[in-house]
N, C-alpha and C positions, 0 to 999 in steps of 0.2 A: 819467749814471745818477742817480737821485732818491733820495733814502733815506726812506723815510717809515716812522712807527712804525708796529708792529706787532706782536700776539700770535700764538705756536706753542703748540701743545699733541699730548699725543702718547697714547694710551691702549693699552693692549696687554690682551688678554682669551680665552679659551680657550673654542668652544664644545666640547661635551663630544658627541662620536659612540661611544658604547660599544659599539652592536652595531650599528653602519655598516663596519664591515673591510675593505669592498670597493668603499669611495670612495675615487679617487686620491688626492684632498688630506687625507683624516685619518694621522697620523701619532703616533706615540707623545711624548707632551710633560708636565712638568711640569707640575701646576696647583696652586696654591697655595689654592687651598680645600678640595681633598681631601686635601690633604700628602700625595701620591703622582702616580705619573706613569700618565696614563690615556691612552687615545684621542682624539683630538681634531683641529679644525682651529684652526691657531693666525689671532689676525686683530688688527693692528694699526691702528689710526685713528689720522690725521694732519688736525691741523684748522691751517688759516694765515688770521690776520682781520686785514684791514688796514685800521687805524681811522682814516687819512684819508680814505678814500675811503668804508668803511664793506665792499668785496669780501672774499666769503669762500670761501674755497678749502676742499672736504674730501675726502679720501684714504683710500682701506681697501688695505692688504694685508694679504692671504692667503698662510698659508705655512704 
């Protein structure tokens, strides 16, 4: 196995469905810019760059 350096980075963010009710994926969640918990689908970004080679990997989950 090779170990080669590399950066992770991870962003977590809230889009806001306030009168979507009747999409499977919005669910009620905190959001930190309305300092209240709204509607929403929640969506996670994962980003992996690995600077020997220069490949960069990127990741969304939906939740």
């Amino acid at each position: 196995m090779t170990k080669n350096a590399s950066l992770y980075s991870a962003t977590s963010l809230l889009i806001a469905k306030t009168r979507s009710r009747k999409i499977e994926m919005v669910h009620y969640q905190y959001s930190g810019n309305k300092h209240d918990v709204i509607a929403g689908i929640g969506l996670v970004n994962l980003l992996w760059h690995d600077l020997t080679s220069g490949h960069l990997e990127k990741l969304k989950i939906f939740n």
